[in-house]
PDB file of N, CA, C and O in Angstrom:
ATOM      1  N   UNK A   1      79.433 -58.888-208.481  1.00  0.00           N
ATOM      2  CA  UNK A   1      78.909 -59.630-207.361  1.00  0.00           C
ATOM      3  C   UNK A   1      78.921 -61.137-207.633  1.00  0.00           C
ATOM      4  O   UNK A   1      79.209 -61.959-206.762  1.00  0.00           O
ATOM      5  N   UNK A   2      78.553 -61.488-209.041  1.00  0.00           N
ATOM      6  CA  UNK A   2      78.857 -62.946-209.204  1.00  0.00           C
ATOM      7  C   UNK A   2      80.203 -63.760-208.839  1.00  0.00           C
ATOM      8  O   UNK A   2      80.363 -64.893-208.384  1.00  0.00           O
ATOM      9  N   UNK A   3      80.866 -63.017-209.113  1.00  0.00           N
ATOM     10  CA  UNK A   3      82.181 -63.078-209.924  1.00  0.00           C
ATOM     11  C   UNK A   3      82.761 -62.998-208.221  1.00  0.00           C
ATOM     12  O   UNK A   3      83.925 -63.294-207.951  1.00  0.00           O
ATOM     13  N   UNK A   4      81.932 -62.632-207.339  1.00  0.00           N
ATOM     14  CA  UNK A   4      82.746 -62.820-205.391  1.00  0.00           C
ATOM     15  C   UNK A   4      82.196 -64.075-204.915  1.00  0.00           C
ATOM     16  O   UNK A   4      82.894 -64.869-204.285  1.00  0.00           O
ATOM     17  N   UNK A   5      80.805 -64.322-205.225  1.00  0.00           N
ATOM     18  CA  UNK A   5      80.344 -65.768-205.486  1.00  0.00           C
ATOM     19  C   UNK A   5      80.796 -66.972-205.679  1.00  0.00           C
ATOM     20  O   UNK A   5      80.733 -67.993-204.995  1.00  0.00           O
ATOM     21  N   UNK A   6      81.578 -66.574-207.382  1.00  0.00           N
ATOM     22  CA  UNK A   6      81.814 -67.975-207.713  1.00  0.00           C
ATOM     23  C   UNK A   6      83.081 -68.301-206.945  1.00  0.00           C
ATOM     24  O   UNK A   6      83.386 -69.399-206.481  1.00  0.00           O
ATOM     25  N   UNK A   7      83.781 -67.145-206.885  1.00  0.00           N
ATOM     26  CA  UNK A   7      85.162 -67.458-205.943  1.00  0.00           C
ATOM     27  C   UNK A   7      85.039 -67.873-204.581  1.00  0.00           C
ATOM     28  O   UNK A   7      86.007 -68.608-204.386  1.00  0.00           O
ATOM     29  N   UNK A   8      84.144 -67.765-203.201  1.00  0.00           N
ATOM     30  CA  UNK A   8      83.873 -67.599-202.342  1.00  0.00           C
ATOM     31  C   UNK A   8      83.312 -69.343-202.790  1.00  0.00           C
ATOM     32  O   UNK A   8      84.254 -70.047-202.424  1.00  0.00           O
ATOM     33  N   UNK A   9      82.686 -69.870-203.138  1.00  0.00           N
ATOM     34  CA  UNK A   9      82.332 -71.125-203.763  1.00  0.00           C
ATOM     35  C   UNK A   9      83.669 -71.812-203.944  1.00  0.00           C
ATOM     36  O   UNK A   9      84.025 -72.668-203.133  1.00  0.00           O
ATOM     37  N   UNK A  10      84.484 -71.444-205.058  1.00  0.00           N
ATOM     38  CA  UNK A  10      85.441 -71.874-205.402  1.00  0.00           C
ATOM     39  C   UNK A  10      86.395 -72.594-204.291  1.00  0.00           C
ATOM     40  O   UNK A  10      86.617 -73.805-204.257  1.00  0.00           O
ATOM     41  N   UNK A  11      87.031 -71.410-203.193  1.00  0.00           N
ATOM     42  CA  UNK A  11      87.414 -71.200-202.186  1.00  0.00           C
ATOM     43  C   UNK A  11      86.933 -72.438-201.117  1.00  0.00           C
ATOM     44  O   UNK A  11      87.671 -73.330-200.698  1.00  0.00           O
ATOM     45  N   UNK A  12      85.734 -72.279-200.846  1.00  0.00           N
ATOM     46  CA  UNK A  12      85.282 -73.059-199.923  1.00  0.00           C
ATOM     47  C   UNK A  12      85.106 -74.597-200.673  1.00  0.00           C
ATOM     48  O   UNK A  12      85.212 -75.489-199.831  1.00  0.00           O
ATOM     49  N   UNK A  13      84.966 -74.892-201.473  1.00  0.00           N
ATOM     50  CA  UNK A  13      85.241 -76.330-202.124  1.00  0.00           C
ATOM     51  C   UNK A  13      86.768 -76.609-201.975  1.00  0.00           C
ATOM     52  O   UNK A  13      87.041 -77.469-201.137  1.00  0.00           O
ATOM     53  N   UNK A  14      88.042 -75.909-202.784  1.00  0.00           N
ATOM     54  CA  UNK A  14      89.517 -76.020-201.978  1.00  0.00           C
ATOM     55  C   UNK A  14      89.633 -76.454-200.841  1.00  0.00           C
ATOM     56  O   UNK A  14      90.197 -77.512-200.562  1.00  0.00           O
ATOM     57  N   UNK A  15      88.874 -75.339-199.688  1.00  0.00           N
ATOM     58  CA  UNK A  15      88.957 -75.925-198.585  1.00  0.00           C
ATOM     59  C   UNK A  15      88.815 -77.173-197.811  1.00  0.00           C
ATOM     60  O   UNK A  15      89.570 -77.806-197.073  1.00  0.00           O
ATOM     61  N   UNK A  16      87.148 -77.372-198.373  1.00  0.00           N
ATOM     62  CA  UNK A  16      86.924 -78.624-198.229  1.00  0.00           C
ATOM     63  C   UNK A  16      87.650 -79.766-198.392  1.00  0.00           C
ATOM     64  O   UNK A  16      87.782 -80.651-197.546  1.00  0.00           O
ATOM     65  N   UNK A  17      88.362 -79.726-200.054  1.00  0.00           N
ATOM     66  CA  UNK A  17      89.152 -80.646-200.731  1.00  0.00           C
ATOM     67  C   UNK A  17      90.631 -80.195-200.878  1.00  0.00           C
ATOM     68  O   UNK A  17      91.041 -79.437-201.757  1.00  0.00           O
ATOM     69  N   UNK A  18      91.318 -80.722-199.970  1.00  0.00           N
ATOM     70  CA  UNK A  18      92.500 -79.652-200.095  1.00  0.00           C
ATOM     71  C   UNK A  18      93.417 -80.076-200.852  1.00  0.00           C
ATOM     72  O   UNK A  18      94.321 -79.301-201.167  1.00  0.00           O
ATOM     73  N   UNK A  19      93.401 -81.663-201.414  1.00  0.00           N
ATOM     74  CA  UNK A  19      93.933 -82.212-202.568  1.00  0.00           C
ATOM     75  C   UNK A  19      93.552 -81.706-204.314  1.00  0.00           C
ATOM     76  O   UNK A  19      94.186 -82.069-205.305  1.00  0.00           O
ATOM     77  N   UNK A  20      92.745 -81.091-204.299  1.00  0.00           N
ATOM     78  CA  UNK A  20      92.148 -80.640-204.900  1.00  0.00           C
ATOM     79  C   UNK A  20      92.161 -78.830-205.265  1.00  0.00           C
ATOM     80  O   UNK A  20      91.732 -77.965-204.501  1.00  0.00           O
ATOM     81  N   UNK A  21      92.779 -78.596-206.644  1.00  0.00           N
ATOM     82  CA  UNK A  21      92.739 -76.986-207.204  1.00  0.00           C
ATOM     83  C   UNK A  21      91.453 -77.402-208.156  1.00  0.00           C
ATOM     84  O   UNK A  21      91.197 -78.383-208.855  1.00  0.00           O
ATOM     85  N   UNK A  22      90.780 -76.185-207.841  1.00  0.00           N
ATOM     86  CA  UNK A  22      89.243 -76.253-207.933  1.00  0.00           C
ATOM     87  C   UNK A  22      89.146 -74.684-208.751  1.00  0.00           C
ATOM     88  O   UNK A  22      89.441 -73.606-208.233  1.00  0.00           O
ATOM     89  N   UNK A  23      88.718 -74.872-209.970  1.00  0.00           N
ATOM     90  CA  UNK A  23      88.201 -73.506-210.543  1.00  0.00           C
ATOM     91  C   UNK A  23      87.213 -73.601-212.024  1.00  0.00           C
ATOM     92  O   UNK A  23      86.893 -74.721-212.421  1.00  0.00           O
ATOM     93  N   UNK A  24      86.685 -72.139-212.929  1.00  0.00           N
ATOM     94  CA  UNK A  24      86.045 -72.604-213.905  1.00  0.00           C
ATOM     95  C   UNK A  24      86.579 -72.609-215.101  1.00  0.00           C
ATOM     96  O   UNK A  24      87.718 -72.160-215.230  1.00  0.00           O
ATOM     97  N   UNK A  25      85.915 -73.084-216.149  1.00  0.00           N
ATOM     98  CA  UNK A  25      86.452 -73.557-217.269  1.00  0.00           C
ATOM     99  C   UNK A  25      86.454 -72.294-217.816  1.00  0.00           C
ATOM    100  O   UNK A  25      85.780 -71.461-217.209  1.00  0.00           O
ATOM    101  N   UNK A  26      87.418 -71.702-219.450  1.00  0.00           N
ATOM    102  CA  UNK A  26      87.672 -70.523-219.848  1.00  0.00           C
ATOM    103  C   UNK A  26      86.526 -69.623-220.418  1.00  0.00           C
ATOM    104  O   UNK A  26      86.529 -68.410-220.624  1.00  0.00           O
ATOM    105  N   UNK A  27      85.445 -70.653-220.635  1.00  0.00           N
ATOM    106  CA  UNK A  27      84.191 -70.247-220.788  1.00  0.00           C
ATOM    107  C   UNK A  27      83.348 -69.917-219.818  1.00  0.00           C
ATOM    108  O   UNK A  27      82.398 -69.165-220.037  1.00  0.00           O
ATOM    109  N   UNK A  28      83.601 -70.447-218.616  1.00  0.00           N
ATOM    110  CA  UNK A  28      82.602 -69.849-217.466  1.00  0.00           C
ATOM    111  C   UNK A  28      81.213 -70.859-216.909  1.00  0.00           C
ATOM    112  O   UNK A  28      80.265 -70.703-216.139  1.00  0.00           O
ATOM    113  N   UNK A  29      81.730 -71.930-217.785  1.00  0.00           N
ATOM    114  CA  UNK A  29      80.240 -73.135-217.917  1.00  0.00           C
ATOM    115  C   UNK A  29      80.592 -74.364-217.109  1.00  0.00           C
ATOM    116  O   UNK A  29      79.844 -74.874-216.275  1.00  0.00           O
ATOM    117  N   UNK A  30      81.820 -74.800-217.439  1.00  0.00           N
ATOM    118  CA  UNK A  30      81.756 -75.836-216.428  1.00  0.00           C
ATOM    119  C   UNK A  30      82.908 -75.480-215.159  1.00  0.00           C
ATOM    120  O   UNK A  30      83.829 -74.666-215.226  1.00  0.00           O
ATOM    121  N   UNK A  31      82.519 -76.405-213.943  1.00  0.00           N
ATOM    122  CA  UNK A  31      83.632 -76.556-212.828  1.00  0.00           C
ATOM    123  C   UNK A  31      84.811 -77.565-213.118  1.00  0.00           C
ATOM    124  O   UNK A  31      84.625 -78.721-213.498  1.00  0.00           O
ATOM    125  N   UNK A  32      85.668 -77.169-212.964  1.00  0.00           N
ATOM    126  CA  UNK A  32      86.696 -78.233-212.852  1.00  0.00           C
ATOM    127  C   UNK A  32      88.022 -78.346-211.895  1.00  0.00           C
ATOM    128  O   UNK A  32      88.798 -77.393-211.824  1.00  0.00           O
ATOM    129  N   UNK A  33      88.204 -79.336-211.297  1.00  0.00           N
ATOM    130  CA  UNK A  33      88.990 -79.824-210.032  1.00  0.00           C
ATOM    131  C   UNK A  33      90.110 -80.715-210.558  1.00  0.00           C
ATOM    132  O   UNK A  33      89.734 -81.626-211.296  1.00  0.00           O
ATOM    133  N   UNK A  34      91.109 -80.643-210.372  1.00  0.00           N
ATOM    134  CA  UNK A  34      92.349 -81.511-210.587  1.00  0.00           C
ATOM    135  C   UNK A  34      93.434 -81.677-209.753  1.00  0.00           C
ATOM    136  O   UNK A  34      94.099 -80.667-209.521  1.00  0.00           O
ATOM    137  N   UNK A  35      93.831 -82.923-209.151  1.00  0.00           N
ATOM    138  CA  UNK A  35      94.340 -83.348-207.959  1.00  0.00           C
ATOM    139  C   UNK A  35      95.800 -82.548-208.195  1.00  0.00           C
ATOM    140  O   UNK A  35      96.475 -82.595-209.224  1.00  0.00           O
ATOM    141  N   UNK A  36      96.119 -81.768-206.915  1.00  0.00           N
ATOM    142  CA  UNK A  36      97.506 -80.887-206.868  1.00  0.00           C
ATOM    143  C   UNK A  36      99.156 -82.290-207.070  1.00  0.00           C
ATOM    144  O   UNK A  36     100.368 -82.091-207.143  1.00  0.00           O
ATOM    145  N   UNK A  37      98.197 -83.771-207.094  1.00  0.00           N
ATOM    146  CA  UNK A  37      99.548 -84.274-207.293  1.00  0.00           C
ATOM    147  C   UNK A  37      99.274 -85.600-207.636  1.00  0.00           C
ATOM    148  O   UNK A  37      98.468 -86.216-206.939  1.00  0.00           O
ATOM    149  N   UNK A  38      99.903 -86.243-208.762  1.00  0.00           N
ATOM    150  CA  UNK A  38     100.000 -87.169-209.451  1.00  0.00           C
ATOM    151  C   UNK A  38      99.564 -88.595-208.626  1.00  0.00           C
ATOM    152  O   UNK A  38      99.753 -88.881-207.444  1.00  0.00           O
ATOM    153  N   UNK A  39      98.937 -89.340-209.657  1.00  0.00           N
ATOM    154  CA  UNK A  39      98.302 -90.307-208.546  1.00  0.00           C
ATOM    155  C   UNK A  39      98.707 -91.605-209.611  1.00  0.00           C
ATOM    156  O   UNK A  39      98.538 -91.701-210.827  1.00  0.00           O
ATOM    157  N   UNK A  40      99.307 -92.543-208.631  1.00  0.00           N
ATOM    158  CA  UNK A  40      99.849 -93.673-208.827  1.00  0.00           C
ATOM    159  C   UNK A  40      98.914 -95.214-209.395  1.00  0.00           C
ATOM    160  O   UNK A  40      97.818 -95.533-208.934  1.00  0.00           O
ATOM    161  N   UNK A  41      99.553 -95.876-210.306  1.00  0.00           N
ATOM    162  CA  UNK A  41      98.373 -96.979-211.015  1.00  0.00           C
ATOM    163  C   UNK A  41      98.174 -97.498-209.984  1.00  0.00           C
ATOM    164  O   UNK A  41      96.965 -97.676-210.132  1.00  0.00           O
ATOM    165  N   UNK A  42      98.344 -97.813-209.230  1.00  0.00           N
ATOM    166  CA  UNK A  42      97.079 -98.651-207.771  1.00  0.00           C
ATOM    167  C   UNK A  42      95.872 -97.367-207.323  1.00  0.00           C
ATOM    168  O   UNK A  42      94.756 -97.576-206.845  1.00  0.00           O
ATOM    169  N   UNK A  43      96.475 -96.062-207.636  1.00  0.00           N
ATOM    170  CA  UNK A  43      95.317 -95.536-206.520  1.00  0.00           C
ATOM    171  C   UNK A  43      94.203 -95.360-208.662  1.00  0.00           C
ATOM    172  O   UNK A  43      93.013 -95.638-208.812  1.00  0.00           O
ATOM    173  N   UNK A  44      94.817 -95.038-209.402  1.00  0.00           N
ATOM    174  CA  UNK A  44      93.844 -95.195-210.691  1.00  0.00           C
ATOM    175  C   UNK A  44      92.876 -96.505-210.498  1.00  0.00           C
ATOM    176  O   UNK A  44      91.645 -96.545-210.487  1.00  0.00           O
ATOM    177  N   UNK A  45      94.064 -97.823-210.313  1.00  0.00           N
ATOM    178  CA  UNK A  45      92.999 -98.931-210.270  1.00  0.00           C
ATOM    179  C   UNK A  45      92.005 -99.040-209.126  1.00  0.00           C
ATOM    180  O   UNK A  45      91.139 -99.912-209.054  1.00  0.00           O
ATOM    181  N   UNK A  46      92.176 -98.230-208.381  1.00  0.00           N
ATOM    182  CA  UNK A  46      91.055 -98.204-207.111  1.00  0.00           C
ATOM    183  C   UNK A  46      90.063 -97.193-207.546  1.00  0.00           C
ATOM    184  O   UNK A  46      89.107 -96.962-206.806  1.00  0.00           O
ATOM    185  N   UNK A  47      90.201 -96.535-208.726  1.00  0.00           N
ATOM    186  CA  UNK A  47      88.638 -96.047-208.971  1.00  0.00           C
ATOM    187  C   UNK A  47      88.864 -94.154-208.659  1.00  0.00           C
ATOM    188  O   UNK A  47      87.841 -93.500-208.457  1.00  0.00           O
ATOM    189  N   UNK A  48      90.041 -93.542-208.651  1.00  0.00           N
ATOM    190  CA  UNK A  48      90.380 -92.426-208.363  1.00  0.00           C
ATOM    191  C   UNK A  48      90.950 -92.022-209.579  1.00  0.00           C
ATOM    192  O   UNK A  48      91.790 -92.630-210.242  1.00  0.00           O
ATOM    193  N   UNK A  49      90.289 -90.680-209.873  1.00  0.00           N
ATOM    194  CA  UNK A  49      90.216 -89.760-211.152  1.00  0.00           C
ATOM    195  C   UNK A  49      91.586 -88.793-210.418  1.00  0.00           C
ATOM    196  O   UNK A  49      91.883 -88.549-209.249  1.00  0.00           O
ATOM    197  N   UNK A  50      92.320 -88.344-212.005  1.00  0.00           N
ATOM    198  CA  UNK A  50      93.116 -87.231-211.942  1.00  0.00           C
ATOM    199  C   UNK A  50      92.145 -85.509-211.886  1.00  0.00           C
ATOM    200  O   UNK A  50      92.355 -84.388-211.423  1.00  0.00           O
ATOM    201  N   UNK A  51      91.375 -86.000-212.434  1.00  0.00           N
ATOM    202  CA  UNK A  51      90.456 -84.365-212.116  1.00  0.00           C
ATOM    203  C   UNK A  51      89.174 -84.859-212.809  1.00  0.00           C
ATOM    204  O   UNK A  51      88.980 -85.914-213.412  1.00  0.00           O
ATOM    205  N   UNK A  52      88.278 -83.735-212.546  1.00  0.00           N
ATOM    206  CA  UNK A  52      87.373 -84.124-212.388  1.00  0.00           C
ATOM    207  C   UNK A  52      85.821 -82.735-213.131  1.00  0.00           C
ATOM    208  O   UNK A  52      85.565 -81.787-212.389  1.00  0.00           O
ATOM    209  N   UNK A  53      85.199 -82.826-214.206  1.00  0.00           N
ATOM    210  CA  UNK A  53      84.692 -81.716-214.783  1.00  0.00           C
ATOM    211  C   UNK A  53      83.147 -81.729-214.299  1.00  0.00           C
ATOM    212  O   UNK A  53      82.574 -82.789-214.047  1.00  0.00           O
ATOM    213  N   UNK A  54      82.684 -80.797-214.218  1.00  0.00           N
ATOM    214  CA  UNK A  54      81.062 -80.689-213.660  1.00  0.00           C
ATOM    215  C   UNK A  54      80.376 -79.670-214.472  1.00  0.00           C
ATOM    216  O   UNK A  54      81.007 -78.827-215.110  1.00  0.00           O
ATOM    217  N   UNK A  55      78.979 -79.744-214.453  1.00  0.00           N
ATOM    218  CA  UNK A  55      78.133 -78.731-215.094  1.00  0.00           C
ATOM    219  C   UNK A  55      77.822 -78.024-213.898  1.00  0.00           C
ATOM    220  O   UNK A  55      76.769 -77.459-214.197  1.00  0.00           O
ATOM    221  N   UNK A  56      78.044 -77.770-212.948  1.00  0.00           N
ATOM    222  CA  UNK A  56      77.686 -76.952-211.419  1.00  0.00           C
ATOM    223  C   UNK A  56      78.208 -77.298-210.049  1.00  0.00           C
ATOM    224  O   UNK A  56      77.905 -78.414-209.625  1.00  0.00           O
ATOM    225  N   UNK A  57      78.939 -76.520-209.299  1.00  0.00           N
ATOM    226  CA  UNK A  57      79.708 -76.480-207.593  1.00  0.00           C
ATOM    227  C   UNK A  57      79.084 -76.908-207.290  1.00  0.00           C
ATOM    228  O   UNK A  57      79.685 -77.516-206.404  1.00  0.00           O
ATOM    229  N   UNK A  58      77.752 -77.338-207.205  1.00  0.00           N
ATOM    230  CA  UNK A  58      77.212 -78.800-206.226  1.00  0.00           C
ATOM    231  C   UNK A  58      77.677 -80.086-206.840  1.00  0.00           C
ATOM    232  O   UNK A  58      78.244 -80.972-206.200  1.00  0.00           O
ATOM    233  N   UNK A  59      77.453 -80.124-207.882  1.00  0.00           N
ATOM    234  CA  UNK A  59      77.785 -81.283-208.649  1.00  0.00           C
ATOM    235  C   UNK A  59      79.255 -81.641-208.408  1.00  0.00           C
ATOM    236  O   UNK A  59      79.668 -82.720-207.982  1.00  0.00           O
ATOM    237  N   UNK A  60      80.119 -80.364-208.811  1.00  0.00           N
ATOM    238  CA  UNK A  60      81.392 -80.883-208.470  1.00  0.00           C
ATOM    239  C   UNK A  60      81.752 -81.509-207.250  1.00  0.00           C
ATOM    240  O   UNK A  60      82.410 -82.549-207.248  1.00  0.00           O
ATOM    241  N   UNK A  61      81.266 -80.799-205.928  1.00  0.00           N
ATOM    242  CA  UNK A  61      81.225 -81.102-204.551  1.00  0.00           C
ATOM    243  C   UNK A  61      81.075 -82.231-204.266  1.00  0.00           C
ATOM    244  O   UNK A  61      81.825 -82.680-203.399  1.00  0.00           O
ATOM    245  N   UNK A  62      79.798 -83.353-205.031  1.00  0.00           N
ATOM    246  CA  UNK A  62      79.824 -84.190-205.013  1.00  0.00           C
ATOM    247  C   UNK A  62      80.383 -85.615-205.309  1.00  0.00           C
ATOM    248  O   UNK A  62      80.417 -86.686-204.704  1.00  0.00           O
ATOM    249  N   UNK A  63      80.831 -85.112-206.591  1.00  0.00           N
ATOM    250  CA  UNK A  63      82.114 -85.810-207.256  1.00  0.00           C
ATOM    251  C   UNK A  63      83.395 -86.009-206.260  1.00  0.00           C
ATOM    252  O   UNK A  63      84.069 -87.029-206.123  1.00  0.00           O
ATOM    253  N   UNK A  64      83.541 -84.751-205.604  1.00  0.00           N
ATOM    254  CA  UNK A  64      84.831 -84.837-205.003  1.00  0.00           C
ATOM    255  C   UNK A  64      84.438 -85.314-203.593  1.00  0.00           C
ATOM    256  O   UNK A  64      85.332 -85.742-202.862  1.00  0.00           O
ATOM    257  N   UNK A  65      83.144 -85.271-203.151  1.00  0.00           N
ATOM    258  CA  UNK A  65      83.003 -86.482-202.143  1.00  0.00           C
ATOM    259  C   UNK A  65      83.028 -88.031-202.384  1.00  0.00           C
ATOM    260  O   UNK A  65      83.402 -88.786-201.487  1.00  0.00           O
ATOM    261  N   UNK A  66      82.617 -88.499-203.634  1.00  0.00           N
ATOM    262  CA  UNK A  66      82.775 -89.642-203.853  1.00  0.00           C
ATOM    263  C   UNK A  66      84.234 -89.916-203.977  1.00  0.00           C
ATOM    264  O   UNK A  66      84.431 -91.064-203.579  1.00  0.00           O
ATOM    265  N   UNK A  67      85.274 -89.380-204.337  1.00  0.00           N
ATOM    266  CA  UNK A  67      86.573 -89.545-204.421  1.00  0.00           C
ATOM    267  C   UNK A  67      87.287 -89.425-203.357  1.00  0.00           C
ATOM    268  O   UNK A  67      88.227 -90.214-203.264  1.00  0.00           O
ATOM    269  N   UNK A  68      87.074 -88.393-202.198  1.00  0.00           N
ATOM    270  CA  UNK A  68      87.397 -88.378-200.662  1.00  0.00           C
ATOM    271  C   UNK A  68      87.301 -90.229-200.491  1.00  0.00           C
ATOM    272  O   UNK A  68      88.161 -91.021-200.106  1.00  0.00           O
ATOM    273  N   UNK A  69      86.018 -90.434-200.914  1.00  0.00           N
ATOM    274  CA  UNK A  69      85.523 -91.857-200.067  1.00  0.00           C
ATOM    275  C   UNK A  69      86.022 -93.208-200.641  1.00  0.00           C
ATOM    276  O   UNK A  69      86.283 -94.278-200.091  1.00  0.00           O
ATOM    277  N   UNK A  70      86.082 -92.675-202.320  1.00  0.00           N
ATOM    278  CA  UNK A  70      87.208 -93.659-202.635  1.00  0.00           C
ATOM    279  C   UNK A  70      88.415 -94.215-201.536  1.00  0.00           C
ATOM    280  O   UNK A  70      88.651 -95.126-200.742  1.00  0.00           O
ATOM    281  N   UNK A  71      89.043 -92.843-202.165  1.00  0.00           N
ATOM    282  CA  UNK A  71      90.314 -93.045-201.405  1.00  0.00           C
ATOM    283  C   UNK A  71      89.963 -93.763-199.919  1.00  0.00           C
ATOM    284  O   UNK A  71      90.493 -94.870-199.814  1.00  0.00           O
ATOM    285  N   UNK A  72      89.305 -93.413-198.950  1.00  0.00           N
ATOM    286  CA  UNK A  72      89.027 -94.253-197.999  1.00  0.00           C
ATOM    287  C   UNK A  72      89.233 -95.400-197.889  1.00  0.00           C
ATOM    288  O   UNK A  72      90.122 -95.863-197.174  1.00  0.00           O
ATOM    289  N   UNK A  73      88.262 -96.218-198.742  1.00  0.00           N
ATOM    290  CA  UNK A  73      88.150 -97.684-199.059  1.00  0.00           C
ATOM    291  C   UNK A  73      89.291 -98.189-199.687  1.00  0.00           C
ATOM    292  O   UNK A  73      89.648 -99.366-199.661  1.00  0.00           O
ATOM    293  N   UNK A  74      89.961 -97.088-200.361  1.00  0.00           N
ATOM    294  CA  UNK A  74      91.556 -98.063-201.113  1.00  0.00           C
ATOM    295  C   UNK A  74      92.394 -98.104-199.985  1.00  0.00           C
ATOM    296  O   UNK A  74      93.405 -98.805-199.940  1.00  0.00           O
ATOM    297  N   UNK A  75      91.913 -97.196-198.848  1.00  0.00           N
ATOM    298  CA  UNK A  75      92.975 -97.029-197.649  1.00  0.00           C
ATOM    299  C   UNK A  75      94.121 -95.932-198.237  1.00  0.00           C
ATOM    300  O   UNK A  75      95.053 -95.605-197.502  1.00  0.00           O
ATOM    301  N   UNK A  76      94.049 -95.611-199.035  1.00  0.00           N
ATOM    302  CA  UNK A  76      95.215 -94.264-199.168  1.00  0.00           C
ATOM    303  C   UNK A  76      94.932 -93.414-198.191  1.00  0.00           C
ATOM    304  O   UNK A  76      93.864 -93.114-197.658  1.00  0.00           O
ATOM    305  N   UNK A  77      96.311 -92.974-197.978  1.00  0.00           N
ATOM    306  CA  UNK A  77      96.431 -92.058-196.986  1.00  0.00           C
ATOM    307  C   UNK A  77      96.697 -90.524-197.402  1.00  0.00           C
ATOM    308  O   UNK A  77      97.819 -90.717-197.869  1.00  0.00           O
ATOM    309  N   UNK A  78      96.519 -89.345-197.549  1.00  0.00           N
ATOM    310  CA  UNK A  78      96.487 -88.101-198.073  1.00  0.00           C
ATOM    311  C   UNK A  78      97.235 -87.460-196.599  1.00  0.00           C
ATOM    312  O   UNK A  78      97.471 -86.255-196.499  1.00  0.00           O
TER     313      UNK A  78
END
């Protein structure tokens, strides 16, 4: 039952972030998200991570809202 959870979580964060492959670490402890495609030294110097590690799917969620909003403000377009 966990284990439909964390995926159903998993899943719906992807969704959310669709730049974004979203799953857990081989241990089962942390979240981690990493952009499906290489990101260029202007969008690095604007403050945008290649992926991104969390201690918990809210936490990550949040991370990857601050990076949605990055990108905003650099004006990249996705």
């Amino acid at each position: 039952m966990v284990a439909k959870a964390v995926e159903e979580r998993r899943v719906s964060l992807e969704t959310a972030h669709p730049g974004w492959c979203v799953g857990l670490s081989r241990t089962g402890v942390m979240w981690v998200a990493t952009r499906r495609r290489t990101l260029s030294g202007r969008e690095l110097r604007a403050g945008l991570v290649q992926s991104v590690i969390e201690d918990s799917a809210d936490a990550l969620a949040e991370r990857l809202a601050e990076q949605d909003d990055a990108e905003l403000r650099a004006g990249i377009v996705r």
